[in-house]
C-alpha positions in Angstrom: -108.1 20.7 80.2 -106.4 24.2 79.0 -102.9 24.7 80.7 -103.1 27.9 82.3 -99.3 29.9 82.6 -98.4 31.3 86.1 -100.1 35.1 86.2 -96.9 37.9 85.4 -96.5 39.1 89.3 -98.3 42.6 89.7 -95.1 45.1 89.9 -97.3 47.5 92.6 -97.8 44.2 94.6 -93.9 43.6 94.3 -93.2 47.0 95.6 -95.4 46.6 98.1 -93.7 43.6 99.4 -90.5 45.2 99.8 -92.5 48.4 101.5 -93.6 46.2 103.9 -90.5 43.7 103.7 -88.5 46.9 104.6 -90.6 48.3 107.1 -91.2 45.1 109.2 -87.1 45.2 109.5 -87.1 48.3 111.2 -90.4 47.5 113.6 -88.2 44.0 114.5 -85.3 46.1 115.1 -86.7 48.3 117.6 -88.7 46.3 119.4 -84.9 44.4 120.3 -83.9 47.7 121.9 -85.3 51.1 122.5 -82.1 52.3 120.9 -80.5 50.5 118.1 -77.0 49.5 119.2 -74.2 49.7 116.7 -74.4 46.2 115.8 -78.0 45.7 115.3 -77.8 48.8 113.1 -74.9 47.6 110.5 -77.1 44.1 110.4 -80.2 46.1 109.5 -79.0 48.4 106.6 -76.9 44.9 105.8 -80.3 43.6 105.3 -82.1 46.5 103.9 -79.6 46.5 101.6 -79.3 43.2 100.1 -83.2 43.3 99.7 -82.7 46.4 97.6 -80.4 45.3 95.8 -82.1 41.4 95.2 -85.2 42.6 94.4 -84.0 45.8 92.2 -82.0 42.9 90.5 -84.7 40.8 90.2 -87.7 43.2 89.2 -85.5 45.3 87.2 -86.6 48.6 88.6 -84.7 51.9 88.1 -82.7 53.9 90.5 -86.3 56.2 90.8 -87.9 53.3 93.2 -85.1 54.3 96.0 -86.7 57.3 96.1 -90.3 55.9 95.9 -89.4 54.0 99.0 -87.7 56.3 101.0 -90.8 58.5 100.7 -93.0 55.7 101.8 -91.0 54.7 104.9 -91.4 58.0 106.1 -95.4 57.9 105.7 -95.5 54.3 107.1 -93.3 54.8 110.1 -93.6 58.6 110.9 -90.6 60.2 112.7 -88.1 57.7 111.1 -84.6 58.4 110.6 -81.8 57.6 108.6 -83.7 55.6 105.6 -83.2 58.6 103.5 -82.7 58.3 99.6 -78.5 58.6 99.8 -78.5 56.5 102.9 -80.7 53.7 101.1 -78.7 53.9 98.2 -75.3 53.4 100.3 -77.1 50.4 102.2 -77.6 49.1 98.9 -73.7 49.6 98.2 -73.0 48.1 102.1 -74.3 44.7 100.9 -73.1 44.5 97.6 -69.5 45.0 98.9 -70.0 42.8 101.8 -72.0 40.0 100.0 -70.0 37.0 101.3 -71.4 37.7 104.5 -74.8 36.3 103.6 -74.0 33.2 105.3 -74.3 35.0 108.5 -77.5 35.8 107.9 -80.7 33.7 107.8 -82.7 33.1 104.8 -84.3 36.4 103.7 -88.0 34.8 103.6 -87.3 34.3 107.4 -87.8 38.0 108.5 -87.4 38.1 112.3 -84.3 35.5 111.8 -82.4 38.4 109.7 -81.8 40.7 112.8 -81.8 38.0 115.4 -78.1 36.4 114.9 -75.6 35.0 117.1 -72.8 36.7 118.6 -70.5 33.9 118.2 -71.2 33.1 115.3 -70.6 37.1 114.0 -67.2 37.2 115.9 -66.0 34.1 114.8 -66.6 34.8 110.9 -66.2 38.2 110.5 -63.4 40.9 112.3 -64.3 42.9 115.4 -63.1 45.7 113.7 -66.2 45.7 111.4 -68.8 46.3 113.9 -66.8 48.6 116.3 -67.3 51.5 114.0 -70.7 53.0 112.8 -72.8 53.4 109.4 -71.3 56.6 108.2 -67.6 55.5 108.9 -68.7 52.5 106.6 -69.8 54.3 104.0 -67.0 56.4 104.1 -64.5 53.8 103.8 -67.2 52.4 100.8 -65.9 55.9 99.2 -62.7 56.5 100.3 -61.0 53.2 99.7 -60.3 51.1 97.2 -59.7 47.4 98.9 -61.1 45.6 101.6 -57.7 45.5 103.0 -57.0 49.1 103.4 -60.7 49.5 104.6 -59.9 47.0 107.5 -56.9 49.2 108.4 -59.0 52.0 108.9 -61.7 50.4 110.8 -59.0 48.7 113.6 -57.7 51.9 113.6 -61.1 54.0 114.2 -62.2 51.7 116.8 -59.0 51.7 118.7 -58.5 55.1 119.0 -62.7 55.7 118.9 -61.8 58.1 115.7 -65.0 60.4 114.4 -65.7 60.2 111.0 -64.5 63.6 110.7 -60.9 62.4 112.2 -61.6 58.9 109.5 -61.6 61.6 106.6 -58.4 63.2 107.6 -56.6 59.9 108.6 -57.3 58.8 105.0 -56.4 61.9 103.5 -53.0 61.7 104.9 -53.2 58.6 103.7 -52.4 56.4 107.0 -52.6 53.4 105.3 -50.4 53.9 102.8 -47.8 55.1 105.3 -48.6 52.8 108.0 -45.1 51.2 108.0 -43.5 54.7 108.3 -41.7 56.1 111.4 -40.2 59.2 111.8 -36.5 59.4 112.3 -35.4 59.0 116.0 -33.5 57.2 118.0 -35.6 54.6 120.1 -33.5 52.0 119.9 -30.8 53.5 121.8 -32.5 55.7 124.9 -35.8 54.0 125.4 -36.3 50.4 127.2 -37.2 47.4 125.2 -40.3 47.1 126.7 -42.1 50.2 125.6 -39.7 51.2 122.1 -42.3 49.5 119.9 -45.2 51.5 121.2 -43.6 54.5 120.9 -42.7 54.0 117.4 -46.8 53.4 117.1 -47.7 56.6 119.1 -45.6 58.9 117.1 -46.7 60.0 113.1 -44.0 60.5 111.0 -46.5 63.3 109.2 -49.0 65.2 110.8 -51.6 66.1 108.3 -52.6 69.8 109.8 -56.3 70.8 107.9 -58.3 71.8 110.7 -57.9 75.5 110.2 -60.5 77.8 108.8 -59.6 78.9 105.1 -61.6 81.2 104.9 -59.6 84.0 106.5 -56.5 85.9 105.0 -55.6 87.1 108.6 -52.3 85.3 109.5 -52.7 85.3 113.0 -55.7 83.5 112.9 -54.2 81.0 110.6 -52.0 80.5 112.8 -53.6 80.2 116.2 -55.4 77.5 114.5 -52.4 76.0 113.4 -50.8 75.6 117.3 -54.1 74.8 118.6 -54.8 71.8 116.2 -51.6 70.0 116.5 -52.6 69.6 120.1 -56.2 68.5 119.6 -54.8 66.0 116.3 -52.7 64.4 118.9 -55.1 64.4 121.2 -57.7 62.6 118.9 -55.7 60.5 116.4 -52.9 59.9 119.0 -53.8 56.6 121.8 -53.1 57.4 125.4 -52.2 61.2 125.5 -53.4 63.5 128.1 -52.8 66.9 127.8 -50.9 68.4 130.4 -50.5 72.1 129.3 -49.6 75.2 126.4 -45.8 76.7 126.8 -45.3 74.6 130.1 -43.4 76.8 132.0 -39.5 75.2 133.3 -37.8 77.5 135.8 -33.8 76.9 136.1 -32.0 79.1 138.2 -34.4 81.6 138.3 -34.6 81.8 134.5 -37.6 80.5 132.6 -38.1 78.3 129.4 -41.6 76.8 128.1 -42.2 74.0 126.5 -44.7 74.3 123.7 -47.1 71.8 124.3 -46.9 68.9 126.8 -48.7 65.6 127.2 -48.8 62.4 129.0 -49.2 59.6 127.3 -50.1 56.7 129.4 -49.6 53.7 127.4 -45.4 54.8 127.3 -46.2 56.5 130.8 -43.8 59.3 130.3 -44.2 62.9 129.8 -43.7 64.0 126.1 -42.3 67.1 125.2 -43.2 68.6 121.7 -41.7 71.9 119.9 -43.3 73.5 116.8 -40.9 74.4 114.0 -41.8 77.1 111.0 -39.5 76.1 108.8 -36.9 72.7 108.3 -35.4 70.9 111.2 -31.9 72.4 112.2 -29.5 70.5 114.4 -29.9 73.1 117.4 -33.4 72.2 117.8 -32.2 68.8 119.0 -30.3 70.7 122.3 -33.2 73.0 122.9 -35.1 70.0 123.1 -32.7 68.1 124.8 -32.0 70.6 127.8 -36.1 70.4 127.9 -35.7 66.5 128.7 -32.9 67.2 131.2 -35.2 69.7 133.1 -38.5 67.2 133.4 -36.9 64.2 134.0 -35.0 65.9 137.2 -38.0 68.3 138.1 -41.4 66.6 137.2 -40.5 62.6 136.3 -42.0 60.5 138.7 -40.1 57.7 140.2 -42.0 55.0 138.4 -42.2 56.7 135.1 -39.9 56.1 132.0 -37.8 59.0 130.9 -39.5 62.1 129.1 -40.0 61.7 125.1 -39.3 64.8 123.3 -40.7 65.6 119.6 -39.7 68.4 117.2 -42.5 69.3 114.7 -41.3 71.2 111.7 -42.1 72.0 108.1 -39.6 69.5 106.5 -36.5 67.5 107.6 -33.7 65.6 106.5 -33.4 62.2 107.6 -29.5 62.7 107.7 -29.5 65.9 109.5 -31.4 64.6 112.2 -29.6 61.4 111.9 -26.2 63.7 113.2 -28.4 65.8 115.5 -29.4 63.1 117.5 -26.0 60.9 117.8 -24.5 62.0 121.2 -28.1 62.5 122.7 -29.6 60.1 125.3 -32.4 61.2 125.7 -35.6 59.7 123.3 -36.4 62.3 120.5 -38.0 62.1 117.1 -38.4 64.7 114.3 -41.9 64.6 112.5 -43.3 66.8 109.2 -46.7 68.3 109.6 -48.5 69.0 106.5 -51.3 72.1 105.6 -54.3 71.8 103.7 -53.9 72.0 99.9 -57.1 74.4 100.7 -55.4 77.1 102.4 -54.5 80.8 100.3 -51.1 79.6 98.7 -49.7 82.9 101.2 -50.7 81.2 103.8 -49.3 77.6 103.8 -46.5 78.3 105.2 -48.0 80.3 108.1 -46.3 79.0 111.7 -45.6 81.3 114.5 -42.2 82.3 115.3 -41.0 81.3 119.0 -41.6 85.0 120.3 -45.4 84.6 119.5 -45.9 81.4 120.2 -46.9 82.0 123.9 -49.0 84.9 123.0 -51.0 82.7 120.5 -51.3 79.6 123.3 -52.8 81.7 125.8 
């Protein structure tokens, strides 16, 4: 009897596996939830993914059939989203980077186990941190970074503080991670209680990276409006436990009046915090104006049960050793941090921070 060799698989009926591989992933997926949670998303593209990739592998087709399938998705399951061409293609990357993870995940000729997986079993082999943040912060940190390490930094961090990917991009391009073990130069150790000196050292940057500002204008004012207004909303966003309290808070001492730039709260240190914007470097007399600042809050508006004000001076540049002698007879907690403009801003305009008569005008 003739030996007969095993028929050369049809590539269209190969393609239309994965079509239909692909799209019954999606129809298990929804009909878990009505609305894909964060963690049933990650372990779908996971899966799309790694099918891309094992069969793209395995069939040898070019980049063309992402597109091929993208396009069919759409026809197959009308009204889907986010199984576009890029975001197939960084699914594809999801997996590949994340490929010891396949022992999470069932058998990929067992389709319904591939999205039905155990919480335990997740949380004990892989980090909270990865399925705290979404899809686009992944593939972000996919872009942006260049070890696992660094990326897990990033993801603690955007879950903690519930960054967007918007504030993701600007924490890595002021390079957080990188800096991480950085604190700006204060002194802590000295006025603040044992019990809250570390988290203050966590709340404050020693850099502020300041980009939010429209570059597109060559009107000063405008620059700098968005200047004030950002280093409150950065602190607000990137910072954990502020609440903003006010712009040029006014003090009234013996019927004279002084304003503090911006004030917060932050409720982790449960203190008021105090912080003055600086055009140019720090000087030493910028540690009394602040320090008569501390004085008036702690005696008009500190409340019983809270820890003594926290005062920061934002500034252009600094030296360490200047502030070092600007802060040695002072009790009350203080730090000195830089800010830093976009490298995208007019080079007239980098240096663009309101002088302290305008200041209030530009708050208002």
């Amino acid at each position: 009897m003739p030996t007969t060799e095993a028929a050369t698989p049809d590539p269209t009926d190969q393609y239309n596996l994965l079509l239909t591989d692909v799209a019954g992933q999606i129809l298990q997926s929804r009909y878990r939830a009505a609305r894909l949670v964060n963690r049933e998303l990650l372990l779908l593209y996971f899966t799309v993914g790694k099918r891309l990739s094992e069969k793209i592998a395995a069939e040898k087709w070019g980049a063309k059939v992402i597109d091929q399938l993208s396009a069919d998705l759409q026809k197959q399951i009308p009204g889907l989203r986010g199984f576009s061409r890029r975001n197939l293609f960084n699914m594809k990357a999801f997996a590949d980077e994340y490929a010891d993870l396949n022992s999470l995940f069932a058998s990929s000729n067992a389709q319904p186990e591939l999205v039905q997986l155990s919480t335990a079993l997740i949380d004990e082999l892989t980090p909270p941190a990865f399925f705290s943040v979404s899809f686009t912060h992944h593939t972000l940190l996919l872009n942006r970074c260049s070890t696992r390490q660094e990326r897990l930094f990033y993801m603690i961090q955007a879950g903690q503080s519930q960054w967007t990917v918007e504030m993701l991009d600007w924490q890595i391009r002021a390079k957080a991670y990188q800096k991480r073990d950085q604190t700006l130069p204060n002194n802590f150790a000295k006025t603040l209680p044992d019990t809250i000196r570390d988290t203050a050292l966590q709340a404050f940057k020693d850099e502020y990276l300041l980009d939010f500002i429209n570059a597109e204008t060559d009107d000063e004012r405008v620059v700098e409006k968005g200047i004030v207004q950002n280093v409150k909303d950065f602190i607000l966003k990137a910072g954990k436990g502020f609440a903003f309290i006010g712009n040029q808070h006014r003090l009234l001492v013996d019927d004279q009046e002084f304003f503090v730039d911006l004030l917060f709260y932050n409720r982790q240190l449960r203190c008021l915090v105090a912080i003055e914007l600086k055009k140019g470097s720090f000087k030493p007399a910028y540690a009394g104006q602040l320090n008569f600042y501390l004085n008036v809050l702690n005696d008009q508006e500190r409340m019983p049960d809270e820890n003594p004000a926290v005062g920061i001076v934002l500034c252009k540049d600094k030296s360490d050793k200047v502030v070092e002698y600007a802060f040695q007879s002072i009790q009350n907690p203080m730090g000195v941090a830089t800010y830093q403009l976009s490298h995208d801003l007019p080079e007239h305009l980098k240096n663009v921070l309101p002088d302290p008569e305008t200041l209030k005008r530009l708050l208002e």
